[in-house]
BASE-528578 format. One record per residue (C-alpha): x, y, z; residue in one letter. Coordinates in steps of 0.05 Angstrom, whole numbers, plus 5000, padded with zeros to 4 digits. Layout:
N
XYZA ...
This chain:
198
270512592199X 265412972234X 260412882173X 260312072178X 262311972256X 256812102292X 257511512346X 261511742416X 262611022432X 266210762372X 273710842334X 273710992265X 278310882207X 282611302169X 288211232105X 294911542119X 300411432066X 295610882043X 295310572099X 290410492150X 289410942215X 284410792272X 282011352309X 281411212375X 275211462420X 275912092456X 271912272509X 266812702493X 266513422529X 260813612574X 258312892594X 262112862660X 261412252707X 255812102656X 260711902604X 262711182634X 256210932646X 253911262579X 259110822542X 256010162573X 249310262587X 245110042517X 239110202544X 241710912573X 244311042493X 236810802472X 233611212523X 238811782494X 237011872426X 229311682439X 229812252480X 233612622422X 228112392361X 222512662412X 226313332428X 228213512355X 222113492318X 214413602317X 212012962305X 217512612341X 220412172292X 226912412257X 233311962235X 238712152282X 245311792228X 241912282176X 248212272150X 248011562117X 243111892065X 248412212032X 251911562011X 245811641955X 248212241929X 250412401850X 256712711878X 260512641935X 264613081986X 272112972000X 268912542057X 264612012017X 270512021973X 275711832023X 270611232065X 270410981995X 277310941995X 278610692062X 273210162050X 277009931997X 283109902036X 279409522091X 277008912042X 283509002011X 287108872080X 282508392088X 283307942038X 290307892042X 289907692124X 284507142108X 288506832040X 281706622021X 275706761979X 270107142016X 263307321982X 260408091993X 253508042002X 250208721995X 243108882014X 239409552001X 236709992057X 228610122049X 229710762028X 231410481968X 226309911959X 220510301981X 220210971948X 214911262007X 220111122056X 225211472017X 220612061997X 219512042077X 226612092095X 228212722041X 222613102067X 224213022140X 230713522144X 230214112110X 237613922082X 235813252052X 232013561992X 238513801962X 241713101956X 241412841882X 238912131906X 241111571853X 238411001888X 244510471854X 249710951873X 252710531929X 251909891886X 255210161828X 261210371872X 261609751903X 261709271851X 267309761812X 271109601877X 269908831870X 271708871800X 278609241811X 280708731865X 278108151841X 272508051896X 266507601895X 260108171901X 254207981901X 248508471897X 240908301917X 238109001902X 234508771846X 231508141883X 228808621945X 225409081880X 221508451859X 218908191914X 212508481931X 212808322011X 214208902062X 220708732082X 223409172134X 220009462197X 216710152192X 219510432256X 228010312259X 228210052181X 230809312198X 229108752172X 221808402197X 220207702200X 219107652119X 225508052106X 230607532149X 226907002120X 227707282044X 234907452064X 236206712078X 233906362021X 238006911982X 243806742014X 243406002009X 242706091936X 248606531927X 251806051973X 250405411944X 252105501872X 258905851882X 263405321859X 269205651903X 265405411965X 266804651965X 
């Protein structure tokens, strides 16, 4: 959907009939001979959306996949409905081709741990400030998914809440050197005492 695909470069899934569709890339209009060299260049897509965040706003520092912000919100679109759906469908699919166990790990974004990076990210689009944030809405969806299938989730929101370390990196919101190494010993843990995991 136009709401959730904002990347050129990559396919993205659909649910037909309850099954699932992959929507091939289509070349974008109005690139031209730019196009190819566009699609493998990383540093020419860098150099893109630098040149995008500097461009669209005064102090030269917006979030370009604003869209992800609305996975927070109290109540979804048809859209957030239906990626729910075909996310389920994915792990579903999933499951079934590996004929194993697999563990979902799921991590929070900053916006959620730090509430001056969230209060950063509503207040820099105008449309931002009408999304009803509930900050465990993606967890809560999530783990009802886990539940109905009967996959292993396990969620380390709470653990990123309590720690008292900055985490992530101020400037593209991944982890820093604190948050891989908190990430690891979390994952070692959940890991190590999963008695499916012999």
């Amino acid at each position: 959907t136009d709401k959730l695909d904002k990347s050129i470069s990559q396919p993205y899934f659909g649910l037909q009939n309850g099954d699932i569709t992959v929507k091939p890339f289509e070349e974008q209009k109005g690139h031209g001979l730019l196009m190819p060299i566009y699609m493998k260049s990383r540093l020419l897509q860098l150099l893109w959306k630098n040149y995008l965040k500097l461009t669209s706003s005064p102090n030269g520092f917006i979030d370009i996949t604003k869209s992800d912000y609305y996975v927070y919100s109290k109540d979804y679109d048809q859209t957030w409905n239906e990626a729910w759906e075909i996310e389920e469908k994915l792990l579903i699919d999933f499951k079934k081709a590996v004929s194993s166990d697999f563990l979902i790990f799921s991590f929070p974004a900053r916006e959620v741990v730090y509430p001056q990076w969230r209060e950063e990210a509503l207040n820099s689009q105008p449309e931002y400030k009408k999304i009803n944030w509930v900050n465990e809405k993606p967890q809560e969806l999530l783990n009802n998914l886990c539940n109905k299938n009967d996959l292993t989730c396990v969620h380390s929101y709470k653990d990123f809440l309590q720690n008292n370390q900055t985490l992530y990196y101020k400037y593209n919101g991944h982890w820093n050197e604190n948050g891989h190494e908190f990430v690891a010993d979390l994952l070692f843990k959940a890991i190590s005492t999963k008695s499916y995991l012999k």
